[in-house]
N, C-alpha and C positions, 0 to 999 in steps of 0.2 A: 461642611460649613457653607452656609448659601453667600455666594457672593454680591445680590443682590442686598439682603440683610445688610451684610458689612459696609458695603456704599452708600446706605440709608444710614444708617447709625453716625458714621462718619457728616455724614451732610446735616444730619440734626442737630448734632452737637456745635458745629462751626456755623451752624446758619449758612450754606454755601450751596451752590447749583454746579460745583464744577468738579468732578471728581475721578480720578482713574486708577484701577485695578489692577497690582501686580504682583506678579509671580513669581515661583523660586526660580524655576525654569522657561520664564519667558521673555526675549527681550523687552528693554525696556525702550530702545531707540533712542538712544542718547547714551554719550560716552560717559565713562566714569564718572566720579566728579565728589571729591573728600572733601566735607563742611566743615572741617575745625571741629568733628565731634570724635575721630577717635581717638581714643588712650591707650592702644597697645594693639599692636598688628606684628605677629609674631608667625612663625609657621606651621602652626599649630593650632592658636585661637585669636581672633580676633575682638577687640571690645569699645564699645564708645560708651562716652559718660553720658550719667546718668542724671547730671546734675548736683547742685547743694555743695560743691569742693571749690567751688569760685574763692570763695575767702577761707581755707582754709591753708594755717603758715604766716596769716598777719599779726597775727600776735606775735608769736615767736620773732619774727620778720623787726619788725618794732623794738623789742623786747632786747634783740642780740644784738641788731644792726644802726639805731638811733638810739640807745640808753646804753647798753654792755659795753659797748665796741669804745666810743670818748671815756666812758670812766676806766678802762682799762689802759687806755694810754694817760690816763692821769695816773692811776696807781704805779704804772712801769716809772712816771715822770718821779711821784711823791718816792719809789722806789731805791731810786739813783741816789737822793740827797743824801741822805737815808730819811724816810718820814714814815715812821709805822702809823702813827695816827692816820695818815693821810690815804696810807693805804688800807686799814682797815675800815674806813671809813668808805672807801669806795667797793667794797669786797661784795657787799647787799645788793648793790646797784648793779652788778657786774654777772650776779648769781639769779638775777631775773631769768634768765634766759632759760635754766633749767624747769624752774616748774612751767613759763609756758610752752616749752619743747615737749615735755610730757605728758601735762593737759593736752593737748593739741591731736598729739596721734593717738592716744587714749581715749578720745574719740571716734565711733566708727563713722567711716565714710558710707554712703551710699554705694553698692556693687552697682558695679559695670553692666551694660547689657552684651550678655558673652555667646560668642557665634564660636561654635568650636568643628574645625575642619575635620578634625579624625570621625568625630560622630556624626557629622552632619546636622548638627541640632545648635535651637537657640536656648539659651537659658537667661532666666530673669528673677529678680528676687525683691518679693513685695511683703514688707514687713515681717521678714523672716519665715517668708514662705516661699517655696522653689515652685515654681513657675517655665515651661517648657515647651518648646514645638520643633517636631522633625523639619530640617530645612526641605526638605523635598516638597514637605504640605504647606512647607509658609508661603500666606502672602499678605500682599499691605497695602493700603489705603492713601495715596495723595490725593488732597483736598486743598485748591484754592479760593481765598479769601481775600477782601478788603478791609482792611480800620482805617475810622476818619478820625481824627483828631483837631484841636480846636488850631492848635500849633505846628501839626507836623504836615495837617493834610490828609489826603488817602495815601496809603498804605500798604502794598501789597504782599500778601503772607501766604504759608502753604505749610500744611501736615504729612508727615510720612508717619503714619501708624501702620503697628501690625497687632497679628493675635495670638496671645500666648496661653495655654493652659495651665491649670495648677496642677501637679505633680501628685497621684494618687485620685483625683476628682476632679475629671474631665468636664465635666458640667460648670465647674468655677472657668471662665475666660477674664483677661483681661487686656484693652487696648494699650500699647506703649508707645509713647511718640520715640521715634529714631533719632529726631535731630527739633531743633528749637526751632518755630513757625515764623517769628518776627521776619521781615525784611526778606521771605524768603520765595521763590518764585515757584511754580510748578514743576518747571524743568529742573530745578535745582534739585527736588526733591527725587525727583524721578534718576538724576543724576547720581546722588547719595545710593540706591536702590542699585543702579547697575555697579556701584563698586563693592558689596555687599557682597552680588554676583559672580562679580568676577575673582576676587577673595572664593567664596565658596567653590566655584564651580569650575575654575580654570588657573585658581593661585597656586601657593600663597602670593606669590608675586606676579606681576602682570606689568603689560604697557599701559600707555595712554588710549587705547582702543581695547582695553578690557584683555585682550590677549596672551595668552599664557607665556611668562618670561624666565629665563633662570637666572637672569640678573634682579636685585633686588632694588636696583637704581633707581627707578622712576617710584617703585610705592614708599620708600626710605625718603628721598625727596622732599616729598607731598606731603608724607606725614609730619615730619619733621617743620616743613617750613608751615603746617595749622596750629603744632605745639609749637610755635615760638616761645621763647622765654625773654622775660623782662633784661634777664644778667646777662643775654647774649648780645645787649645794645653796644656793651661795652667793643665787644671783639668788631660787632657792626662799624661804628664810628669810626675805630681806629685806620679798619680797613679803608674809609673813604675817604681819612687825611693822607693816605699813603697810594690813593686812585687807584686800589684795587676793586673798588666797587663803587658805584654810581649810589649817589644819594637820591634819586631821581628827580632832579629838580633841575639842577644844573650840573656841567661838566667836569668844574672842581670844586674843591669843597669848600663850604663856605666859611662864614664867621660861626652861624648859629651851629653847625655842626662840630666846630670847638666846644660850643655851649655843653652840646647834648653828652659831646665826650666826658667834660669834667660833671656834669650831671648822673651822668650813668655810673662815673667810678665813685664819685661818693654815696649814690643811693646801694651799690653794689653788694656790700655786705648783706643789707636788709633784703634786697631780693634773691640772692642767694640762699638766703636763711629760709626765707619763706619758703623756696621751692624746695629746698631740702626735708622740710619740716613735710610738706607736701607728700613728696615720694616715700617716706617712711611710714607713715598714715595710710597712704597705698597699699604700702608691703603687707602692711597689718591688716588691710580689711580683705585680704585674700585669705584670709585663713576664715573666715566669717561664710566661706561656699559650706553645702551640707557637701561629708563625704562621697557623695553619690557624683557631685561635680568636682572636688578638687582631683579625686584620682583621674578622670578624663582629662583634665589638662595635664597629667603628665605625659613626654613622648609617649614609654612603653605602656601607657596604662591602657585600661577597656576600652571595648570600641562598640560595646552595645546600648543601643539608644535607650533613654527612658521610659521613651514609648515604649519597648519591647519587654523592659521591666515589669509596665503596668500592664501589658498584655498576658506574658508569664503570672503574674498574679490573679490573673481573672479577671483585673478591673476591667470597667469601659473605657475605651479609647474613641 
């Protein structure tokens, strides 16, 4: 693949003059650095999203947690007197929650862009087509960019693409961005790419200098604190009325972080609901890999690359 190609194509597309070339195996110069895009970093594969899951669990979220949730403590309430009307009157309202729990993961998600340690390979899937590249031969495109806006001003953005083949016909490429451009710097992007690296090449686990660890501390951490979750505010606030943890503002806690607490325990439902509804829609679009990928994610499973599939076959590689 000509690497001058790729840095052209990249610059044509983004309009941009500023562009750098990296590799599976070269550094990058610059330390690690996890953008808030991966979804699962296990010891075996790695994934970041793909996008389009932002909203998905609002309904449900809604559904259980602002409509289910109050008429169920009204039917427990109409329950007590004895009030069957009362209660059967709120049974519909209470019963939302099921069709949109359903609707909801019954929907597929978008797969992951999945880096799997055992084979050394990336896999991708574009409209139900598998899509692949040995990590050995990957490499990817940072590109930075400006937008000006009438309101926001200039802008500074940056692309990490790579190039993945389709699975049986090497002649099909296509570019995948790694991580979201807005707001984002060069170095950041370049950052994203050495922790890719260090994941592949020196993981699963690693420090803060990419270095191989057999503590899982620091990349559990990281990841952990880019999935924040909304329901975690709750356990957040509490901690900082009892000065276990700084609100970052001031030394103790304030008024508004009373606020935030009794905001957080009443939204609490809905956003638990949402994320639940969330990770179940997950579970479910894993089974959406072609055979050829779900068996490489298991421990014991294969450990022959695709490539070597398509070469055993004859195709061109």
């Amino acid at each position: 693949m000509d690497l001058n190609a790729l840095i052209q194509q990249a610059r044509y597309r983004h309009g941009n003059t500023l562009g750098v070339i990296l590799k599976a195996n070269e550094p990058t110069g610059h330390q690690p650095w996890e953008m808030f895009v991966t979804d699962e970093h296990t010891e075996h594969y790695l994934t970041l999203k793909a996008g389009g899951e932002t909203s998905r669990g609002i309904i449900t979220g809604i559904a259980g947690g602002v409509i289910a949730l109050p008429f169920l403590v009204l039917a427990l309430a109409f329950a007590l007197k004895p009030d069957l009307k009362g209660v059967l009157i709120s049974l519909p309202f209470i019963a939302l929650v099921i069709p949109a729990f359903l609707w909801e993961i019954s929907q597929p998600l978008p797969l992951p862009i999945l880096f799997n340690r055992r084979t050394r390979e990336i896999y991708y899937d574009h409209e139900g087509e598998l899509y692949h590249m040995p990590w050995d031969e990957a490499q990817a495109v940072a590109c930075q960019f400006m937008t000006v806006g009438p309101y926001s001003g200039g802008m500074d953005n940056s692309t990490l693409e790579t190039v993945v083949r389709r699975y049986g016909d090497a002649e099909q490429a296509l570019f995948i961005s790694l991580s979201p451009p807005m707001g984002k710097k060069l170095e950041m992007q370049q950052g994203l790419w050495a922790w890719l690296q260090a994941y592949m090449n020196s993981g699963p686990w690693f420090d803060e200098h990419g270095q191989h660890s057999e503590s899982d501390r620091y990349v559990t951490e990281t990841v952990e604190a880019g999935n924040f979750r909304l329901s975690h505010n709750v356990m957040r606030y509490w901690r900082i009325l009892w000065g276990k943890e700084s609100n970052g503002i001031s030394e103790k806690p304030r008024l508004t972080d009373v606020a935030m607490l009794g905001f957080s325990l009443f939204f609490f439902p809905m956003y638990r609901l949402r994320e639940f509804t969330y990770d179940m829609a997950k579970r479910r679009a894993r089974g959406q890999w072609p055979q050829l990928v779900k068996e490489r994610l298991r421990p014991n499973g294969p450990t022959t690359r695709l490539v070597d599939l398509e070469r055993a076959q004859g195709l061109k590689v």
